[in-house]
C-alpha positions in Angstrom: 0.0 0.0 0.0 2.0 3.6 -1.2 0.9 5.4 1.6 4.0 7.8 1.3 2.4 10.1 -1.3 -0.4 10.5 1.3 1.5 11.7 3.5 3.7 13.8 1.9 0.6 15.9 0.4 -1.0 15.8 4.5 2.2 17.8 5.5 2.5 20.0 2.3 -1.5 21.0 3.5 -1.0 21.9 6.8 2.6 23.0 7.0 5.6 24.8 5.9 8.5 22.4 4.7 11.2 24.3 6.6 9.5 23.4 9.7 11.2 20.4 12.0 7.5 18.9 12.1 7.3 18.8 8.5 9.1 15.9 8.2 7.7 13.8 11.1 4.0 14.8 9.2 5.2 13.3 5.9 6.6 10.3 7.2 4.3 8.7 9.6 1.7 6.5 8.6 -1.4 7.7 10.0 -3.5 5.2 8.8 -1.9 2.8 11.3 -2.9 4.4 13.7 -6.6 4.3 12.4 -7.5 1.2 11.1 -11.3 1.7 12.3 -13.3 4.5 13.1 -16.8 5.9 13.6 -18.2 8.0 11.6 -21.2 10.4 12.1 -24.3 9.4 10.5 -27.1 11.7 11.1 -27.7 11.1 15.1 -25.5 8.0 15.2 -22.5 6.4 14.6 -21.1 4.0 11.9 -18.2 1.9 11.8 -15.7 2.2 8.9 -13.4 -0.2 8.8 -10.0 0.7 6.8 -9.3 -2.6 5.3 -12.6 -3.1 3.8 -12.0 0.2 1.5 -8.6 1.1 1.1 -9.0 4.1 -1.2 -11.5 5.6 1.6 -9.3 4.9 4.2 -6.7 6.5 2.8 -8.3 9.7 1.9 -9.9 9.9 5.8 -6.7 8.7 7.1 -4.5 11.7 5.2 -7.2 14.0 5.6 -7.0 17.0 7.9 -9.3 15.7 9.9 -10.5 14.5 13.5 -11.5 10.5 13.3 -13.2 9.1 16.6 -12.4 6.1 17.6 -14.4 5.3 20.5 -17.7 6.5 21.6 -19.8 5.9 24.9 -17.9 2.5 25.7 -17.3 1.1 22.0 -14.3 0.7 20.7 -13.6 1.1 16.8 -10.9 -1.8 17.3 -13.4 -4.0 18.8 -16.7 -3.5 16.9 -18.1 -5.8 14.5 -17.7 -5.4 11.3 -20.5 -3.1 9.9 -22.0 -1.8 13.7 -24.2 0.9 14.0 -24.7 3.1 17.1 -28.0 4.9 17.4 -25.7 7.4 19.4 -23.5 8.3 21.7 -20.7 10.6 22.8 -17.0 10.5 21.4 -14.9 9.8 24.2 -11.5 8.8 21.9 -10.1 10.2 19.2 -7.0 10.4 16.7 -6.6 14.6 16.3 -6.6 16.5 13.6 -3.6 16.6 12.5 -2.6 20.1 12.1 -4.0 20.8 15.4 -1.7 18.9 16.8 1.1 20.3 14.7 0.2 23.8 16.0 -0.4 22.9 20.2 3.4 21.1 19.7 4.1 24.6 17.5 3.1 26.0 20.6 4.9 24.2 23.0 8.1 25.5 21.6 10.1 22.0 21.8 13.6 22.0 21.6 15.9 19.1 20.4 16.7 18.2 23.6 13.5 18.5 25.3 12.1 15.8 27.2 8.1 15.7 26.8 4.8 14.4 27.7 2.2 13.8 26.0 -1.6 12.2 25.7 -1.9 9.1 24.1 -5.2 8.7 22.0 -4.2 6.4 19.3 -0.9 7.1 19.5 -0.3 9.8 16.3 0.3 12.5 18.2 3.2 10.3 19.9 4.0 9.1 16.8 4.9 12.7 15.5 6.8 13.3 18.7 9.2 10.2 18.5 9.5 11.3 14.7 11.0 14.9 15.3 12.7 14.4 18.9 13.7 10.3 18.8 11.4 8.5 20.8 14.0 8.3 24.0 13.0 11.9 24.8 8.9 11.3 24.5 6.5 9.7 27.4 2.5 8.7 26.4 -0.1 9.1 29.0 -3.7 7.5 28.6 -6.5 6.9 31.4 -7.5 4.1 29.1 -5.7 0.9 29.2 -7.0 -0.6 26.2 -5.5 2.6 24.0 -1.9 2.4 25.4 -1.8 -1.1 24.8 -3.0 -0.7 21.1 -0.6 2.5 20.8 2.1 0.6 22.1 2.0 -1.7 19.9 1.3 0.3 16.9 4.5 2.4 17.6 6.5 -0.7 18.1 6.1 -1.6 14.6 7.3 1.6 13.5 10.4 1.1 15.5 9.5 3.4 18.1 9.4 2.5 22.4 8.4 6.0 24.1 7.9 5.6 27.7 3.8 4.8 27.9 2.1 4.4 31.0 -1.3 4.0 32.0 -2.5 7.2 34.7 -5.3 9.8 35.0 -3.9 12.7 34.0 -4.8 14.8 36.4 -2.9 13.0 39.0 0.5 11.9 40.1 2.9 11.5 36.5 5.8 9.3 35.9 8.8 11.9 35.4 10.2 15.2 35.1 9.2 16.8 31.7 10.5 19.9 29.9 7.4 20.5 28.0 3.7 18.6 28.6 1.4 18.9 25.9 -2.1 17.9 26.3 -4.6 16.6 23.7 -7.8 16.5 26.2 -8.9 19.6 27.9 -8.8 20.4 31.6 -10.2 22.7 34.1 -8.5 23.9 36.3 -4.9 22.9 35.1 -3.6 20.2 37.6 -1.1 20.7 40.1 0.7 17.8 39.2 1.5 19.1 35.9 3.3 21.7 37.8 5.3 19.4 40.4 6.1 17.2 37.0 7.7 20.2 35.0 11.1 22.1 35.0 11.4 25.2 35.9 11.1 27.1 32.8 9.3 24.7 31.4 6.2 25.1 28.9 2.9 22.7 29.5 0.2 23.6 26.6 -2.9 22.6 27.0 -7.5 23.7 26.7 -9.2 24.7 29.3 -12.7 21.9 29.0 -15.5 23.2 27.3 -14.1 26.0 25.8 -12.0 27.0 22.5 -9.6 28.5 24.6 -5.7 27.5 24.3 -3.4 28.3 27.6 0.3 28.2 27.2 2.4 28.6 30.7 5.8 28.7 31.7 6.9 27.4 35.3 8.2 30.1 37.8 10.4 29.8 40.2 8.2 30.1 42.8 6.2 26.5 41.5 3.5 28.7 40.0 3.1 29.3 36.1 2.7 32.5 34.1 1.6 32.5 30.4 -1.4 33.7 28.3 -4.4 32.7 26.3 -3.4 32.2 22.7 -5.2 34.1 20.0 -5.4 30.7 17.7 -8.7 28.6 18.6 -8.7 24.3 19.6 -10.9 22.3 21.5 -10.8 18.8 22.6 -12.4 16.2 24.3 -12.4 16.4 28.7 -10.2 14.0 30.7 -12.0 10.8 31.6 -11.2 9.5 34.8 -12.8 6.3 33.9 -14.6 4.2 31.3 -16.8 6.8 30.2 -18.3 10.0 31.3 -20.8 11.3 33.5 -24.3 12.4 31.4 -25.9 14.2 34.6 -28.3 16.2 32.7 -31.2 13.9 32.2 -33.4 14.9 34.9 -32.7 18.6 33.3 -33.6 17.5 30.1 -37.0 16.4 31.3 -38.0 19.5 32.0 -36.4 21.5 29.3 -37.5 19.8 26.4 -41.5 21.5 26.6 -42.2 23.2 30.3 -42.7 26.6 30.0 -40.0 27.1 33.0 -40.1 30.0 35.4 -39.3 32.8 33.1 -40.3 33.3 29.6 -38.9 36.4 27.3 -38.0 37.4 23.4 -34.4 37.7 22.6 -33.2 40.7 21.4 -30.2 38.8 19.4 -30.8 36.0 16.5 -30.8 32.9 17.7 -27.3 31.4 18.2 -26.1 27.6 19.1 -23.1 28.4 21.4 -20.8 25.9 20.3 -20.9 27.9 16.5 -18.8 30.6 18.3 -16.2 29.5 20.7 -16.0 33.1 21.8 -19.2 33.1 23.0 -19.3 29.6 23.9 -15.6 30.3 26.5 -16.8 33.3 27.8 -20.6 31.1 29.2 -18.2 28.4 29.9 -15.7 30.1 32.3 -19.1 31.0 34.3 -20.7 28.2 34.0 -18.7 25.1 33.5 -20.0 22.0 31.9 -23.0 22.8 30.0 -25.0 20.8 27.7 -26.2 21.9 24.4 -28.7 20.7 22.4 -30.0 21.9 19.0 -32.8 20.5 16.8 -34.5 21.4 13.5 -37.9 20.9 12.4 -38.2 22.6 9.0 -37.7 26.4 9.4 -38.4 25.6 13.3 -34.8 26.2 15.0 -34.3 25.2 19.4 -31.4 25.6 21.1 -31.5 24.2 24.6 -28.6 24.7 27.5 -28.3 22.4 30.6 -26.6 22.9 33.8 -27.0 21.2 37.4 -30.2 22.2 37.6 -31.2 25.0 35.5 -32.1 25.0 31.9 -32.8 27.7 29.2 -34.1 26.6 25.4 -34.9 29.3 22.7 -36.8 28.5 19.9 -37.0 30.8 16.3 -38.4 30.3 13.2 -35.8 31.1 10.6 -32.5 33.1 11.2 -34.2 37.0 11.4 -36.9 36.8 13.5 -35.6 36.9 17.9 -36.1 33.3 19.3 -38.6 32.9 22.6 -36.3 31.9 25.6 -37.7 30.0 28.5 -35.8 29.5 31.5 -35.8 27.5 35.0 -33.5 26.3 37.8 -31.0 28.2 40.1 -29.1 30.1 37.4 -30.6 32.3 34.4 -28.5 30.8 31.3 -29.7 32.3 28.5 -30.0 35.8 30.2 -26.0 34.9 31.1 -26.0 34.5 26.9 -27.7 37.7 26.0 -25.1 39.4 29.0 -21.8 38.0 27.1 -23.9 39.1 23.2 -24.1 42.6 24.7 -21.0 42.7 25.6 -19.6 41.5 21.9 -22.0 44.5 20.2 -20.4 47.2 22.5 -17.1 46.7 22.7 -16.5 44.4 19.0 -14.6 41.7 21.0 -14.6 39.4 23.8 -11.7 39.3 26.4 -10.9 36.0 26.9 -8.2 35.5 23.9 -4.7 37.1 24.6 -6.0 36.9 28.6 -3.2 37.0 30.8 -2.4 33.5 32.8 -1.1 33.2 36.5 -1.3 30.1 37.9 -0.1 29.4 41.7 2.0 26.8 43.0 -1.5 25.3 44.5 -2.7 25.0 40.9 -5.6 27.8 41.2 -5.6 29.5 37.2 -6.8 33.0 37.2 -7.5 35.1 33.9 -7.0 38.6 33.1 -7.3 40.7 30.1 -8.1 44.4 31.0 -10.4 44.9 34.0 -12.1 41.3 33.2 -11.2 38.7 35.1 -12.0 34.8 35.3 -10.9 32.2 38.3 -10.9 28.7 37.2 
């Protein structure tokens, strides 16, 4: 199978030749890192399975693209041939590729640098080993099934990086120049901070959001660093086989009372996740909502869910202002309409190019301005 040309036209798409991870991008074969994944079919999930369709799995495998490879509890590696999921949530993935090019961009890895990273299918790794020589590079998954496969995927490229099995918000096996994180956290974990070099650089997003923080270790045990301006989200950390869905008794109630307040939106009707910097700012407030969107014909309803409270907004068509219900302890789509007004007066929203400051006890706190967040 020439999967070199592949390749080699991946890293020509999503970066410059001169770069050191040009090379790594050309010459590792994704595709064995992905022999099956899911694939989103309307509101489910089917199993493609590479060596069934070579020429497709080619083109997703070199494609700058995020493929899921597990969702809820099922594996891509152990499905049947042909399964179908009525749905589900992705909890495993292989990145897109030149995501992962630019949180390693941002990083700022040196030759010499000894790193950490998140193991997923074991690409990202893959990449690493490729520009730094895979003495230098240790893989960290929750899931033991994934560092197993990754493992032994990596071995048959010729490449041992130290892998271990660990939550990685807890205790980590070393002392890292840089850690680079493919699943999102909040707040960053203070063992990242007792596993790092002074001076060192851990890159990582802060869950639920589109937000990318970069921080350098101080001498004090703390961190300073910013917000980047450039945009990537990924999954949470799992700290088991799946994760928590705690908003069905929410959903109950959202999906037709009339709720406690009831008003007309003076913005269009927005899904939050269709503008991260909408969507970061509501997070940073309110952590861990759920959103939900359906359409029936020109009928649009957005509905947000969190420990308790619920909001939905319905419109018919994109010009007319959406009716917003509203129940439970907090007011979420009048915390919406708060962050819209903001955008309209001032043209932005201060949560990119935020200032970081993280303390030696791990507690992050934003800045940009006289705004301020405390994760």
């Amino acid at each position: 199978m020439k999967w070199q040309p592949y390749a080699a036209s991946l890293g020509d798409e999503i970066i410059r030749p001169e770069s050191r991870w040009y090379r790594a991008v050309a010459n590792v074969p994704r595709h064995e890192f992905v022999p099956n994944w899911w694939e989103r079919k309307g509101d489910g999930w089917v199993l493609r399975t590479g060596s069934d369709d070579t020429a497709g799995w080619m083109e997703a495998a070199y494609a700058d693209q995020t493929l899921v490879t597990r969702v809820d509890t099922s594996y891509a590696d152990y499905s049947r041939v042909g399964a179908v999921l009525a749905g589900g949530t992705p909890t495993s993935s292989s990145t897109q590729p030149s995501l992962l090019v630019r949180m390693y961009g941002h990083a700022m890895i040196t030759d010499r640098d000894h790193v950490l990273v998140t193991t997923g299918t074991g690409y990202g790794t893959a990449l690493a080993c490729a520009r730094l020589g895979y003495d230098q590079v240790t893989s960290v998954d929750v899931d033991g099934h994934l560092v197993n496969n990754a493992k032994n995927r990596l071995s048959a490229q010729g490449m041992r990086p130290k892998m271990e099995v660990c939550d990685l918000t807890g205790p980590l096996p070393g002392i890292y120049d840089r850690i680079v994180s493919t699943v999102s956290v909040r707040p960053v974990p203070v063992s990242w901070l007792r596993s790092l070099r002074t001076g060192g650089r851990l890159v990582t997003t802060i869950a639920g959001t589109g937000l990318i923080l970069t921080a350098d270790k101080t001498t004090d045990g703390g961190a300073v660093g910013r917000i980047e301006w450039d945009r990537g989200g990924f999954m949470p950390t799992r700290h088991g086989d799946d994760y928590e869905h705690p908003a069905g008794d929410d959903w109950k109630g959202a999906r037709e009372d009339t709720g406690e307040e009831t008003f007309t939106s003076r913005y269009p009707l927005l899904y939050p996740p269709d503008a991260w910097d909408v969507m970061s700012m509501l997070e940073l407030e309110f952590p861990g909502i759920d959103y939900r969107q359906r359409q029936d014909g020109e009928m649009r309803t957005v509905w947000l869910m969190h420990d308790g409270a619920w909001a939905r907004a319905t419109a018919t068509g994109f010009l007319t202002s959406p009716v917003a219900h509203e129940s439970g302890p907090r007011r979420l789509w009048s915390a919406l309409e708060k962050i819209r007004d903001r955008l309209n007066r001032g043209g932005s929203l201060p949560v990119y190019g935020a200032r970081v400051a993280i303390t030696p006890e791990g507690e992050t706190t934003l800045t940009r301005g006289n705004w301020k967040a405390v994760l």
